[in-house]
Structure formats: structure tokens, C-alpha cells
KEZARO-627260 format. One record per residue (C-alpha): residue in one letter; residue number from 0; x, y, z; chain. Coordinates in Angstrom, 2 decimals. Layout:
N
@aa:A&i:NUM&xx:X&yy:Y&zz:Z&ch:A
...
END
This chain:
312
@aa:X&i:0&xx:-11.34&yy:-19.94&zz:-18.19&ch:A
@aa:X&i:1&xx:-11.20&yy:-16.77&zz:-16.18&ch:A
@aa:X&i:2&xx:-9.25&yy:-13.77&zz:-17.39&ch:A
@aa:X&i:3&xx:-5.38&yy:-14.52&zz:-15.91&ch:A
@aa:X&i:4&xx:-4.16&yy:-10.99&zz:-14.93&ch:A
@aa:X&i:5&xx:-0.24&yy:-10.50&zz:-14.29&ch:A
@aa:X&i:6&xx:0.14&yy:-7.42&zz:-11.60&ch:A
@aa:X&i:7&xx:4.05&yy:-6.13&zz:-13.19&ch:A
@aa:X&i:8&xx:6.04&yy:-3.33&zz:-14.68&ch:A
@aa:X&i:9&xx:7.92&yy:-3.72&zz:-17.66&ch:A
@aa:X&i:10&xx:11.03&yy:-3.44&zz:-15.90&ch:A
@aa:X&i:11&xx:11.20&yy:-5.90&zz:-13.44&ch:A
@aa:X&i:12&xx:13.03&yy:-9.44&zz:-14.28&ch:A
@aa:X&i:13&xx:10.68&yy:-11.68&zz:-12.22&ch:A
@aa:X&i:14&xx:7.79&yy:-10.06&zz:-14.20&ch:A
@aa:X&i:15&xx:9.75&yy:-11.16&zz:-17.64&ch:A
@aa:X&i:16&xx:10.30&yy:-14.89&zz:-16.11&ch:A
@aa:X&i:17&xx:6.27&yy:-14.93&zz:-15.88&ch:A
@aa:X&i:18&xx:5.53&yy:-13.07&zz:-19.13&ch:A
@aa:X&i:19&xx:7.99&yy:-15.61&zz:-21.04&ch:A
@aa:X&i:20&xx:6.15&yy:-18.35&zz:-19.47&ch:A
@aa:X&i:21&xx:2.26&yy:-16.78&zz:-20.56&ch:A
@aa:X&i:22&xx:4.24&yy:-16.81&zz:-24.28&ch:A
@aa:X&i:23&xx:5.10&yy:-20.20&zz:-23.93&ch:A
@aa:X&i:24&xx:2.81&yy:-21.56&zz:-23.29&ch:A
@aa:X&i:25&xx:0.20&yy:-19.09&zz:-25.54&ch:A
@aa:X&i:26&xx:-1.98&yy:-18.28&zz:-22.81&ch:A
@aa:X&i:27&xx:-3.80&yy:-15.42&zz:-23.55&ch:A
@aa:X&i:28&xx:-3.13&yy:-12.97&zz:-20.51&ch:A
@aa:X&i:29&xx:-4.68&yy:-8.82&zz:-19.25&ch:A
@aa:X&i:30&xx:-1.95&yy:-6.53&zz:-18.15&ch:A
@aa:X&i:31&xx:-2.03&yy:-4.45&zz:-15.59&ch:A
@aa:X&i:32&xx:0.96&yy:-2.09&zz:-14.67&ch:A
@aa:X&i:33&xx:1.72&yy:-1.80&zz:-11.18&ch:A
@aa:X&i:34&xx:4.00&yy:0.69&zz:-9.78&ch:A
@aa:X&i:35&xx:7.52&yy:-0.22&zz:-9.10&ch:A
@aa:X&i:36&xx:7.70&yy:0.99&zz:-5.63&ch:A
@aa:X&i:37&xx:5.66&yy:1.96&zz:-2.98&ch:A
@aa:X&i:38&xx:3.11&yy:3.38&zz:-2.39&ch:A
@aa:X&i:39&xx:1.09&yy:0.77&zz:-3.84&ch:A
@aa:X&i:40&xx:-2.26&yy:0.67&zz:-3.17&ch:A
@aa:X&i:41&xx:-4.40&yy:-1.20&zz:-5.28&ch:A
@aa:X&i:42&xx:-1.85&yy:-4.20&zz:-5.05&ch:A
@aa:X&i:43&xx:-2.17&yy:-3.96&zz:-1.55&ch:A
@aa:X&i:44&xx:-6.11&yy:-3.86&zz:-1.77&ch:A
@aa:X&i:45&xx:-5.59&yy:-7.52&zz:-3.16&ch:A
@aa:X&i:46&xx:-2.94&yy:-8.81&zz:-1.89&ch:A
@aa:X&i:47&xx:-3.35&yy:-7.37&zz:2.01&ch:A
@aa:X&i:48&xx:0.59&yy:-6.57&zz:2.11&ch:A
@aa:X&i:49&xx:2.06&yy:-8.64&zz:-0.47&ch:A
@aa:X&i:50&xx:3.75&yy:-6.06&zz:-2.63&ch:A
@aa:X&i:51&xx:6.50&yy:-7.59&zz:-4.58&ch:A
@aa:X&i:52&xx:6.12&yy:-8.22&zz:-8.45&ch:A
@aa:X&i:53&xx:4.95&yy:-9.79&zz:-10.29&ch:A
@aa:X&i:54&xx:1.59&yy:-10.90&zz:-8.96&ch:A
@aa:X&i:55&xx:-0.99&yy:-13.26&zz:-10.68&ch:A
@aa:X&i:56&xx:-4.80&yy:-12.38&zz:-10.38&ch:A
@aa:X&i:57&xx:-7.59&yy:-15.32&zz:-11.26&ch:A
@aa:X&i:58&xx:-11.11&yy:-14.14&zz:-10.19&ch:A
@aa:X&i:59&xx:-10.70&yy:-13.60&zz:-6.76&ch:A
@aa:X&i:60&xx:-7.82&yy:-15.60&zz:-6.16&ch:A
@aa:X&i:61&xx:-4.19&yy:-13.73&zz:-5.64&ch:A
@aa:X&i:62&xx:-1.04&yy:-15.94&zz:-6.63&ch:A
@aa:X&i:63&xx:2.22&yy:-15.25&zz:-5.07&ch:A
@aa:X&i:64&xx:5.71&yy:-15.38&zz:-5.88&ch:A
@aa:X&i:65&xx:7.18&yy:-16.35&zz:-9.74&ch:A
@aa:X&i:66&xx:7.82&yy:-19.96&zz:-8.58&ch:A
@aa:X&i:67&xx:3.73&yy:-20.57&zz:-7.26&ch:A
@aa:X&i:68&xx:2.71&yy:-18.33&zz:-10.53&ch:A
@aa:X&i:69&xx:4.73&yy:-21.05&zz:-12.98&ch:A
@aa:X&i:70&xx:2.78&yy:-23.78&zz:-10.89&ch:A
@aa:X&i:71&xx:-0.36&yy:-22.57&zz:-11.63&ch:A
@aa:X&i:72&xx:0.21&yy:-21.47&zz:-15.29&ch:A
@aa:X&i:73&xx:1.62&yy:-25.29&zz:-16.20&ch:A
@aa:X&i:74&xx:-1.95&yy:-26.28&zz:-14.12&ch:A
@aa:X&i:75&xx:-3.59&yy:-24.21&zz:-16.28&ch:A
@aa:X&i:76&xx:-1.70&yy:-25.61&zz:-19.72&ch:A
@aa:X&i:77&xx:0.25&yy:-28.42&zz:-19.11&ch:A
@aa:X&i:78&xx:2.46&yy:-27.92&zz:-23.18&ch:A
@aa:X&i:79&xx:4.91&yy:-27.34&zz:-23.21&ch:A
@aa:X&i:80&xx:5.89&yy:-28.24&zz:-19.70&ch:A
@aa:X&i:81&xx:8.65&yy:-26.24&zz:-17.63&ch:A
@aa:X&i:82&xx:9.40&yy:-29.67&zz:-15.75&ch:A
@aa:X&i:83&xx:10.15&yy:-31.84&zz:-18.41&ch:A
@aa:X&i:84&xx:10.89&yy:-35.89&zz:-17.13&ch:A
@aa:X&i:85&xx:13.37&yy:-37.14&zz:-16.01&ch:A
@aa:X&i:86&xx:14.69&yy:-33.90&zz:-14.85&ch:A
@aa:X&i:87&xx:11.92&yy:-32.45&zz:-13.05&ch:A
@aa:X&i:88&xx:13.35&yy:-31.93&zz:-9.59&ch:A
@aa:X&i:89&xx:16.70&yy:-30.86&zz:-11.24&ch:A
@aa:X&i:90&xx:15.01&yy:-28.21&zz:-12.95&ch:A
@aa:X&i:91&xx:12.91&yy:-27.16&zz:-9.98&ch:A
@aa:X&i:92&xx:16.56&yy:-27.09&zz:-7.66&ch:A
@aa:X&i:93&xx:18.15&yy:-25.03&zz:-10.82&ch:A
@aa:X&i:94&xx:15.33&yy:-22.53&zz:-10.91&ch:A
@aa:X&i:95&xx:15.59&yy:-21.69&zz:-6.91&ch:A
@aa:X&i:96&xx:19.14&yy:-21.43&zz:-7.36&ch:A
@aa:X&i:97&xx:18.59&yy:-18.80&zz:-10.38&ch:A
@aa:X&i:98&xx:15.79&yy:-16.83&zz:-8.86&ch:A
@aa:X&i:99&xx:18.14&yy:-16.18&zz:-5.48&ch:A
@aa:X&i:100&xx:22.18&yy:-17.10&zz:-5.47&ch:A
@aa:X&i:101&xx:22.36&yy:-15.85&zz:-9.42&ch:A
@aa:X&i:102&xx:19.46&yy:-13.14&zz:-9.05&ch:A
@aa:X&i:103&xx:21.30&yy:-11.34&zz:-6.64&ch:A
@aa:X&i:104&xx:24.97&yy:-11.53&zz:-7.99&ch:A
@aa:X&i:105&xx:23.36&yy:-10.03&zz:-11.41&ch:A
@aa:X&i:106&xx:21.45&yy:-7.45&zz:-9.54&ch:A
@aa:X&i:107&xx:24.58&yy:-6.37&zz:-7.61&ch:A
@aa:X&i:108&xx:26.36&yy:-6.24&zz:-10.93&ch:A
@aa:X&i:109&xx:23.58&yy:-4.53&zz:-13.11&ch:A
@aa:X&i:110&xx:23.09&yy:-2.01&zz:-10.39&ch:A
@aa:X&i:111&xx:26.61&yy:-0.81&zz:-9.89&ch:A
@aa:X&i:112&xx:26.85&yy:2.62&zz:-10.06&ch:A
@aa:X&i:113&xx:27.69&yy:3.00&zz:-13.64&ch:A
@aa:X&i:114&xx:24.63&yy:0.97&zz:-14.45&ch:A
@aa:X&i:115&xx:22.24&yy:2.80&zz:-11.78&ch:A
@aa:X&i:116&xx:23.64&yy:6.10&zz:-13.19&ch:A
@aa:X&i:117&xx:22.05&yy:4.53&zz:-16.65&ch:A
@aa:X&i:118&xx:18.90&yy:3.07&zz:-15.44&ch:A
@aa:X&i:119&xx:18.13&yy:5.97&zz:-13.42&ch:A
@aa:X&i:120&xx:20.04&yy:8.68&zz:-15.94&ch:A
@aa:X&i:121&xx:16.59&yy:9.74&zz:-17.16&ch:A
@aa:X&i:122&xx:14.77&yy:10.01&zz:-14.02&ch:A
@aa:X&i:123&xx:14.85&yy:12.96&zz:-11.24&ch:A
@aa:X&i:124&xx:17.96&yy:12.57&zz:-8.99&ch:A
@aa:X&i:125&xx:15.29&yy:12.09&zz:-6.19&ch:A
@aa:X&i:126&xx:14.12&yy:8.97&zz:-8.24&ch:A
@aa:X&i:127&xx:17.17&yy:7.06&zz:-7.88&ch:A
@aa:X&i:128&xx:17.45&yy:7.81&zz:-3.77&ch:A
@aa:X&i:129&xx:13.28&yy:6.80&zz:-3.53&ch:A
@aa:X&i:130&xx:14.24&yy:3.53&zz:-5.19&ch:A
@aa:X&i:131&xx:17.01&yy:2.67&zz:-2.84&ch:A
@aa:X&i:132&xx:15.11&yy:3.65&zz:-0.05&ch:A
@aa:X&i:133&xx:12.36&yy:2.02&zz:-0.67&ch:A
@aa:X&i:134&xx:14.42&yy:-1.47&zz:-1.92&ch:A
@aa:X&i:135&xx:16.17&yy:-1.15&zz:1.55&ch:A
@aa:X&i:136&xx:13.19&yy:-1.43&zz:2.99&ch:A
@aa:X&i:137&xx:11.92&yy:-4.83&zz:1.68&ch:A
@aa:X&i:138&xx:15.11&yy:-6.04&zz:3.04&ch:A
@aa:X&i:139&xx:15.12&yy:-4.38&zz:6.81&ch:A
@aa:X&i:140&xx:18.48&yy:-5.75&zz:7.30&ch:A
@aa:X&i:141&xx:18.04&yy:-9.03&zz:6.29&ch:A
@aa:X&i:142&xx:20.22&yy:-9.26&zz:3.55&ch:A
@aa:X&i:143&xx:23.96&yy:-8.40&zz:2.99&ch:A
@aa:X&i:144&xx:24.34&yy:-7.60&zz:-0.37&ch:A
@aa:X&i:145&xx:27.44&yy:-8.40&zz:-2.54&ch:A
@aa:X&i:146&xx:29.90&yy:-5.36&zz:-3.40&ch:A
@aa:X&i:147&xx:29.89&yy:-4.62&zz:-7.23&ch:A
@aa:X&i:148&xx:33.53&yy:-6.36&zz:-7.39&ch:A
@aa:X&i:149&xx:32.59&yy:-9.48&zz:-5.62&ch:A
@aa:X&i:150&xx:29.56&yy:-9.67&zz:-7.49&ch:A
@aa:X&i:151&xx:31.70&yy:-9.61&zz:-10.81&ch:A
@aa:X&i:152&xx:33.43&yy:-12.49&zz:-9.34&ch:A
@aa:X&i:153&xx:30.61&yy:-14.49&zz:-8.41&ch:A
@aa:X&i:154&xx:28.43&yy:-13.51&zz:-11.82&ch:A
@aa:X&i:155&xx:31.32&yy:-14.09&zz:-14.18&ch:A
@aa:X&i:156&xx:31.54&yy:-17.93&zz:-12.02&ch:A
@aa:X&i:157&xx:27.75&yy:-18.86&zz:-12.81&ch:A
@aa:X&i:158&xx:27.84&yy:-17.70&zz:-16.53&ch:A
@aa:X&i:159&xx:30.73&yy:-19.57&zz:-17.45&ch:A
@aa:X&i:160&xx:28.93&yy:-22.90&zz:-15.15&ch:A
@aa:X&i:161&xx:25.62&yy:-21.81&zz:-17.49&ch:A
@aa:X&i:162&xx:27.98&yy:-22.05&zz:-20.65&ch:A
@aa:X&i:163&xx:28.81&yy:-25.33&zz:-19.98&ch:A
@aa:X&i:164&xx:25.33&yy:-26.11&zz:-19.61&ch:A
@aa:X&i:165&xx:24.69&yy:-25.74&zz:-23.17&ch:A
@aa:X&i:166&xx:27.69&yy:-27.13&zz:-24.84&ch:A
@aa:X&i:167&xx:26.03&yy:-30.04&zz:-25.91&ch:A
@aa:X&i:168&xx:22.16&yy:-28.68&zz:-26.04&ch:A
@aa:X&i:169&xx:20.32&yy:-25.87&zz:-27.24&ch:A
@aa:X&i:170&xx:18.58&yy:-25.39&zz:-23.37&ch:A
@aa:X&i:171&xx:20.39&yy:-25.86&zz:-19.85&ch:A
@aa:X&i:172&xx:18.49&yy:-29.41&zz:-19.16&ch:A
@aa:X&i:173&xx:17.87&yy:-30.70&zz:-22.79&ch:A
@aa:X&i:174&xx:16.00&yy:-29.60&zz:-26.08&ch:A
@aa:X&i:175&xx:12.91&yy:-27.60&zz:-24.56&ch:A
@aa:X&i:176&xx:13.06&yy:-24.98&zz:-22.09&ch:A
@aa:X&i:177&xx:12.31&yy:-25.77&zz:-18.48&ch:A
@aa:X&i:178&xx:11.88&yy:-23.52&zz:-15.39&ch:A
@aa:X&i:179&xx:15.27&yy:-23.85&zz:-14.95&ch:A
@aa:X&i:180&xx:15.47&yy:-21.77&zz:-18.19&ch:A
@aa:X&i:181&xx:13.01&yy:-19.34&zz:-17.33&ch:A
@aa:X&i:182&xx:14.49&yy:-18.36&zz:-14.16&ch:A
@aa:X&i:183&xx:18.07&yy:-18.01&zz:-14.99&ch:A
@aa:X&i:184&xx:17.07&yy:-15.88&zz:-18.08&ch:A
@aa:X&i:185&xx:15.33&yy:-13.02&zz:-16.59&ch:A
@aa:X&i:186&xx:18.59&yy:-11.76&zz:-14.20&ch:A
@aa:X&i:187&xx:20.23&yy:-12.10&zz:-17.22&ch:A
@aa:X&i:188&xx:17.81&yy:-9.75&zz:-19.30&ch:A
@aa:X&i:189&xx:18.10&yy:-7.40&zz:-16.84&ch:A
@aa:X&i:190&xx:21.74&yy:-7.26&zz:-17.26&ch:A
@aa:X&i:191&xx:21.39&yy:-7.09&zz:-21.22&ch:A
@aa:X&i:192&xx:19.48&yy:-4.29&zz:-21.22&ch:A
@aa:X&i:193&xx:21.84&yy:-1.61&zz:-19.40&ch:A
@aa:X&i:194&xx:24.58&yy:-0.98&zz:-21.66&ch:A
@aa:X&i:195&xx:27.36&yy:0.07&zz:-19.05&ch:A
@aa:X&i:196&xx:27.23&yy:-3.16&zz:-17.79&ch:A
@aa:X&i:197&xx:25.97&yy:-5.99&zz:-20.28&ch:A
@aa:X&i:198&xx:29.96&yy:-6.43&zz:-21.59&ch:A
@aa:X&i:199&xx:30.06&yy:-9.22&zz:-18.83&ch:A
@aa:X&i:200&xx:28.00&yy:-11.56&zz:-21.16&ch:A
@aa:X&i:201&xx:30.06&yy:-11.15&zz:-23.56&ch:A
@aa:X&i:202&xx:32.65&yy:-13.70&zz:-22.44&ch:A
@aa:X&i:203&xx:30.02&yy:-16.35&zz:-22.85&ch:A
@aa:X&i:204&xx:28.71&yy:-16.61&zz:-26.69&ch:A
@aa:X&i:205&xx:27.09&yy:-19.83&zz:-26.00&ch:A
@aa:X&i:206&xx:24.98&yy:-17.86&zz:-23.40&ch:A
@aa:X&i:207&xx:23.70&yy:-14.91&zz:-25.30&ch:A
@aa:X&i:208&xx:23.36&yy:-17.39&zz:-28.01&ch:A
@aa:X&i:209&xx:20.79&yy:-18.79&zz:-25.40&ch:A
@aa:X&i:210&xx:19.05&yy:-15.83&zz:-24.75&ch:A
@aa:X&i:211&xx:18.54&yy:-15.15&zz:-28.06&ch:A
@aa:X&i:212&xx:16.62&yy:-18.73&zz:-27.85&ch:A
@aa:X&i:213&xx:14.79&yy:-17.45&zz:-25.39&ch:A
@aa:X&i:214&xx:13.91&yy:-14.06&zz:-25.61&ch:A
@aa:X&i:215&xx:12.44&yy:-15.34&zz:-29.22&ch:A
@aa:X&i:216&xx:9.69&yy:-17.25&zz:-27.19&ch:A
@aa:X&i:217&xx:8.10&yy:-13.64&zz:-26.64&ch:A
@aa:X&i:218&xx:5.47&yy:-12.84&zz:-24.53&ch:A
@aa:X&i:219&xx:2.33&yy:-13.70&zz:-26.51&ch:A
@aa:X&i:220&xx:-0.41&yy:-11.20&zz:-27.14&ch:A
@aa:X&i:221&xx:-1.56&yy:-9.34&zz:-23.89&ch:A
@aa:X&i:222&xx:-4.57&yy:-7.31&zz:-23.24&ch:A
@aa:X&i:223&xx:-4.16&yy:-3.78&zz:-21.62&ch:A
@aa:X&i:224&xx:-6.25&yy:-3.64&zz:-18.17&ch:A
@aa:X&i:225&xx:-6.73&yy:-1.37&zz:-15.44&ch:A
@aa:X&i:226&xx:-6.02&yy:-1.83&zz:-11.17&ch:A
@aa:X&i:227&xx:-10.10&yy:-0.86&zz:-11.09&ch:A
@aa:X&i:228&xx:-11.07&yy:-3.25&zz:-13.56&ch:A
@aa:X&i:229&xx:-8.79&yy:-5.84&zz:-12.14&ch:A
@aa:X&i:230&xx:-10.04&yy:-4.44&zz:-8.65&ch:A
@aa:X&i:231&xx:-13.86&yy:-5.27&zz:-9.91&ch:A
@aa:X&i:232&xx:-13.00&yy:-8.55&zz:-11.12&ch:A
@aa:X&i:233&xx:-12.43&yy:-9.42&zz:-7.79&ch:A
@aa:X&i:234&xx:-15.38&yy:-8.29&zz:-6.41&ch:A
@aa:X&i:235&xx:-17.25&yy:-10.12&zz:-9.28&ch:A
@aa:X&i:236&xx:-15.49&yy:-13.53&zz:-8.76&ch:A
@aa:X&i:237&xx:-15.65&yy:-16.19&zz:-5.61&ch:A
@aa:X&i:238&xx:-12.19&yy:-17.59&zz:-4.64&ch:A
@aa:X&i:239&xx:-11.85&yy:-21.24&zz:-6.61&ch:A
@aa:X&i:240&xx:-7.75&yy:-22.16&zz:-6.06&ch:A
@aa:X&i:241&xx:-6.07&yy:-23.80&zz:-9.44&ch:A
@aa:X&i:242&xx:-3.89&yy:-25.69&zz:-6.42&ch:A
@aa:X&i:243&xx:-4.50&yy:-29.02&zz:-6.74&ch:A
@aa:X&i:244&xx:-3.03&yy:-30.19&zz:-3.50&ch:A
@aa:X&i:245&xx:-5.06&yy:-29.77&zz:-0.47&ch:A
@aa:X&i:246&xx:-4.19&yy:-31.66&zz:2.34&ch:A
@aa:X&i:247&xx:-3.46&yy:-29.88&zz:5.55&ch:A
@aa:X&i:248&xx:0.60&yy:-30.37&zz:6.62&ch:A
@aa:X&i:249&xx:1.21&yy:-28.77&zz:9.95&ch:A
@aa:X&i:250&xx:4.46&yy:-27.63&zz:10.31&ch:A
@aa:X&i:251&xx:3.83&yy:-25.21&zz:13.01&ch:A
@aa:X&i:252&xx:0.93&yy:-25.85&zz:15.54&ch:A
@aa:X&i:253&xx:-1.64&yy:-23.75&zz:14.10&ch:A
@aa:X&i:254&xx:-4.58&yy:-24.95&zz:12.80&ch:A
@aa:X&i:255&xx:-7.15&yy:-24.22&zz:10.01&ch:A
@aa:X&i:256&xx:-8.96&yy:-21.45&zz:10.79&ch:A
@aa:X&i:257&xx:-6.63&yy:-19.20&zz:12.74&ch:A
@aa:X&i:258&xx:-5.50&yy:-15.57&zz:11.82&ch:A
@aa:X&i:259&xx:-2.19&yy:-15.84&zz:10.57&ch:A
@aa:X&i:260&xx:0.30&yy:-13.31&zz:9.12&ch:A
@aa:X&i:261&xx:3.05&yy:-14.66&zz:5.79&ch:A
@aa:X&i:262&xx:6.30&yy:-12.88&zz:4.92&ch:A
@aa:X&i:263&xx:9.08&yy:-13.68&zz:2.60&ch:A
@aa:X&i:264&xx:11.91&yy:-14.87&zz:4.27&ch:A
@aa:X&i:265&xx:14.33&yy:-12.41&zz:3.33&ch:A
@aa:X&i:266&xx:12.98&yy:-9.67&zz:0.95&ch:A
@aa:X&i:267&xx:9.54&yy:-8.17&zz:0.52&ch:A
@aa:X&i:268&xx:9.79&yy:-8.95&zz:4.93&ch:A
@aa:X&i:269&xx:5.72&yy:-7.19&zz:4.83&ch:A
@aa:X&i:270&xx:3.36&yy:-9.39&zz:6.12&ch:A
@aa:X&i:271&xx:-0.24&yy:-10.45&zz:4.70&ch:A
@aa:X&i:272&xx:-2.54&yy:-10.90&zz:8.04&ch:A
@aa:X&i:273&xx:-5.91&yy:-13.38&zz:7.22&ch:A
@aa:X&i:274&xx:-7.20&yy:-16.61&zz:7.86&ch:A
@aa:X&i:275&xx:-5.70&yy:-19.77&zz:7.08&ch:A
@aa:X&i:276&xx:-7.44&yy:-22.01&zz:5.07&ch:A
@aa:X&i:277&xx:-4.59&yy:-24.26&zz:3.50&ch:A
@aa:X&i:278&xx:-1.56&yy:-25.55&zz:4.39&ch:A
@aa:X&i:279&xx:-0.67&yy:-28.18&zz:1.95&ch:A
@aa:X&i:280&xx:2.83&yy:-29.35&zz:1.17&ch:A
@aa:X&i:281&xx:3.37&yy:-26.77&zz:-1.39&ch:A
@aa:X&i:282&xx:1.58&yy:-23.81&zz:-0.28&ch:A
@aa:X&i:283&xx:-0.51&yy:-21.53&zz:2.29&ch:A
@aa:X&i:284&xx:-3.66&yy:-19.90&zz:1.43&ch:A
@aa:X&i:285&xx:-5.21&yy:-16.93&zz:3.39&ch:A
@aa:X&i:286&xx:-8.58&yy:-15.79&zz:2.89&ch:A
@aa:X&i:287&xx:-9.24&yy:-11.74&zz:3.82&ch:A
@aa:X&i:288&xx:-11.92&yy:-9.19&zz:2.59&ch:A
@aa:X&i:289&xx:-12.14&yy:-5.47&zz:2.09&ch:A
@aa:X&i:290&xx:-14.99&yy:-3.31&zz:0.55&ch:A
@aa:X&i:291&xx:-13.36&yy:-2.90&zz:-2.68&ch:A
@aa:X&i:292&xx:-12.19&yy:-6.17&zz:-3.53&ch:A
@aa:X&i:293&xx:-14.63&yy:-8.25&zz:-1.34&ch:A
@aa:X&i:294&xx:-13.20&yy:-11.92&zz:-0.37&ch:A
@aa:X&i:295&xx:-10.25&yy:-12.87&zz:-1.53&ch:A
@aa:X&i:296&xx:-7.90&yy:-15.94&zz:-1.25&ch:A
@aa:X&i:297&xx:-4.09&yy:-14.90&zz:-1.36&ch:A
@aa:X&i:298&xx:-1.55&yy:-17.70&zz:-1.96&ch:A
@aa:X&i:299&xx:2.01&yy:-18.24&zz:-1.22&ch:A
@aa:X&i:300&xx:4.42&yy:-21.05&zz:-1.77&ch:A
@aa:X&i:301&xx:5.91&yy:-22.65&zz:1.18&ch:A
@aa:X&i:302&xx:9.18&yy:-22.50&zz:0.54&ch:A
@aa:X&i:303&xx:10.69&yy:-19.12&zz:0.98&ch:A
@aa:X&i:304&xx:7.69&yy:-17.72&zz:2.92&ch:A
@aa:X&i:305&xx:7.13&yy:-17.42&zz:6.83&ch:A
@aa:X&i:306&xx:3.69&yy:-18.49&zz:8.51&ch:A
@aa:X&i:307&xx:2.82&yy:-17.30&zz:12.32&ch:A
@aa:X&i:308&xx:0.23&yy:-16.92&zz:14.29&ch:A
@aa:X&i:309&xx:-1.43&yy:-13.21&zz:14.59&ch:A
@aa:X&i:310&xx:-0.55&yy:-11.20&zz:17.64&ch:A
@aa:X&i:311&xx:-3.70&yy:-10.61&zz:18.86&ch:A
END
């Protein structure tokens, strides 16, 4: 099997989501720390614009976006699965629910100003202004974001509905872990570690009972690796997708073939320009080449991403 490289910093709870899921499932894994804002330019020599984190890296193939990452990784090794039967679409309708409506109620929380001061306490004052800048722009206006006291509202809701998840079972859908799990975990994490703010989870002992479950899963046994070598592997490697789907859905009037730009819907709002060589139910695939990297195939899931034609 090629190397599976996982573009993150240590810090960022979509990056723990994938990590958990690599220890899960004992997949050996290379890591390569990215930067946590921009500039970013080695991401953006294989991704062509995608720069949100985490990213996964097969050969010359570029996986988007946590939820298309866990598709590929249970491809990859189907044990233990993260959509367990009979509640697979549950725990695929959880998991979008955690990774957006719960995401950002914990992130308005954790980064209140008595947990920025700590997160950033360390750091130059100019850090702290360069990562609100440069979060601002990934969301161009886009987004209204939830006032620390509303968020407390809304977080303190969804905890105590997650509580009552696991009165009767050790996970939120049963005995295992399911995506479900791994995506309403890492906002969570996040939370735990700032300790001006992590009080909150205290009013739930069932839940930090459950993240004790989880964080034991770990995150196996990576491999350090560098952008350049990860950069060369590219160059090395011919795109082969792990997506098993491949017939062409057209949603939009644009066929195979055309040069196409795909942007999140709401946050990360830079495009990827290439050409479109799938469109399946489940996913878009452009192809695009630089010296550096050579051909490369950059995927994104459907859901949650944008696909136009290029201006031209």
C-alpha cells in the first residue's frame, strides 16, 4: 500500500478526528506538519487552493475534507468500521451534525476571550490578531458566528443531548465507536485542552467519561515526514483514486472534461481551479499539474463543497 500522509498541526480538532481514526484502525501513517495559517505553500502546491486541515496525501492523489478522508481510510481497512449496521446513515447524519452545528458552538466557546488569551498567552500579541485575520478570511462573510454567551447556551444543550446518548452504552450509537464518535470528540478535545474554559464539561461525567474512551484509542505510531518528501512523492506516484464509486451524476450541466473551480460552502470559501474528471454521487475529482508536484488528482466530497464552471 502506498505511504498514507496526513497534511495537519497538532492543534487542530479536525486533524485529531483523522489521527484517532489512523489509531483505530492501526494504519500505519507519515506526518507532515503543515502550518496553521497562511501562507501555505507547499499545501497549496498539492492541493491548488485547498488549504484547510487536515489533508490526506496517497501517491499523487489529494483527499479532502475529514468526512472524504474517513471514507477512504475505512476503504483502505474496513475493522473496525466507523459505520457500524444498522445505524450507518444515523451515524453518518450524527457526524455532519458534530463536524458543523456542535463544531462551531465549541469553537465559539473555546475561543472566548479568556480561552484565546490562553491559547494564544504564549505567542506574540501579533500572533493572536494574524490568526483572526487570517480565520476571517476563510469565512469572507459567510458565516455569523455565535457570541461566547449564546454559544454557552447552545454547547451546554448538545452535551447534556450527548450525555443521554451514553446512558445506556459505552459509545453514542452502541458498543464500538462510529464516525459519529469521531466527529463529536474532536470539538470536544479542543475544549479540554484550554483550561479557562474546559469547566463546561464538567456538568456531564458521562461525557468526559467518554472521552476518556476515546482519547485511549490513540493515534497509532506515525512516521515524521517532510512537505519536500511528501512534495516528491507526488511527483513519483500516478493518480490511482481509493473512490470506489465512479459513475458520472450531473448535477450542474458541466461535463467531464471541463475546467472547473470547488469551494467549501461556507469556510475555507478558496477555490481549487482543474479539470473535472469525476462527479460521482459522493464526490468530485479534479486533475491539475505543476512542476513540483507533477499531476495530481484532488478530491472533494459533494456535500459541503461548490462545483462551477471556470471563468474563462
Amino acid at each position: 500500500m502506498t505511504d498514507l500522509i496526513l497534511h495537519h498541526y497538532p492543534t487542530s480538532p479536525f486533524s485529531e478526528k483523522i489521527r484517532l481514526i489512523l489509531g483505530a484502525k492501526k494504519l500505519p501513517w507519515k506526518s507532515v506538519f503543515i502550518p496553521p495559517i497562511m501562507p501555505k505553500p507547499n499545501v497549496l502546491e498539492l492541493t491548488g487552493g485547498y488549504r484547510k486541515t487536515p489533508f490526506l496525501q496517497i501517491g499523487a492523489d489529494m483527499y479532502c475534507d475529514s468526512a472524504l478522508i474517513a471514507d477512504v481510510l475505512e476503504h483502505l481497512q474496513p475493522e473496525a468500521t466507523l459505520y457500524p449496521e444498522p445505524e450507518k446513515g444515523m451515524s453518518r447524519i450524527l457526524a455532519q451534525w458534530a463536524d458543523t452545528t456542535l463544531f462551531w458552538a465549541a469553537m465559539a466557546w473555546n475561543l472566548q476571550p479568556k480561552g484565546a488569551a490562553e491559547v494564544f498567552g504564549n505567542a506574540p500579541p501579533e500572533a493572536a490578531k494574524a490568526f483572526g485575520e487570517d480565520r476571517g478570511k476563510m469565512t469572507a462573510g459567510h458565516m455569523t458566528r455565535l457570541r461566547p454567551a449564546d454559544a454557552a447556551s447552545a454547547y451546554k444543550s448538545y452535551l447534556r443531548r450527548l450525555s443521554d446518548m451514553l446512558d445506556d452504552k459505552p459509545f453514542l450509537l452502541g458498543e464500538v465507536p462510529s464516525i459519529a464518535d469521531f466527529s463529536a470528540y474532536h470539538p470536544l478535545w479542543y475544549t479540554r485542552r484550554i483550561e479557562a474554559v474546559k469547566g463546561i464539561l464538567d456538568l456531564t461525567p458521562a461525557v468526559t467519561d467518554w472521552m476518556d474512551r476515546m482519547a485511549a484509542i490513540g493515534h497509532g505510531a506515525p512516521d515524521k515526514f517532510s512537505a519536500d518528501e511528501a512534495i516528491a512523492a507526488a511527483k513519483a506516484a500516478a493518480p490511482a483514486s481509493l473512490l470506489t464509486d465512479s459513475t458520472f451524476q450531473d448535477d450542474h450541466g458541466i461535463p467531464l472534461g471541463s475546467t472547473v473551480t470547488i469551494r467549501a460552502e461556507s469556510f475555507g470559501l478558496e477555490e481549487t481551479t482543474g479539470t473535472l474528471v469525476a462527479a460521482t454521487r459522493t464526490h468530485y475529482t479534479l486533475a491539475r499539474s505543476s512542476e513540483r508536484a507533477g499531476t495530481v488528482h484532488v478530491h472533494f466530497p459533494r456535500i459541503g463543497y461548490v462545483l462551477k464552471k471556470a471563468e474563462t
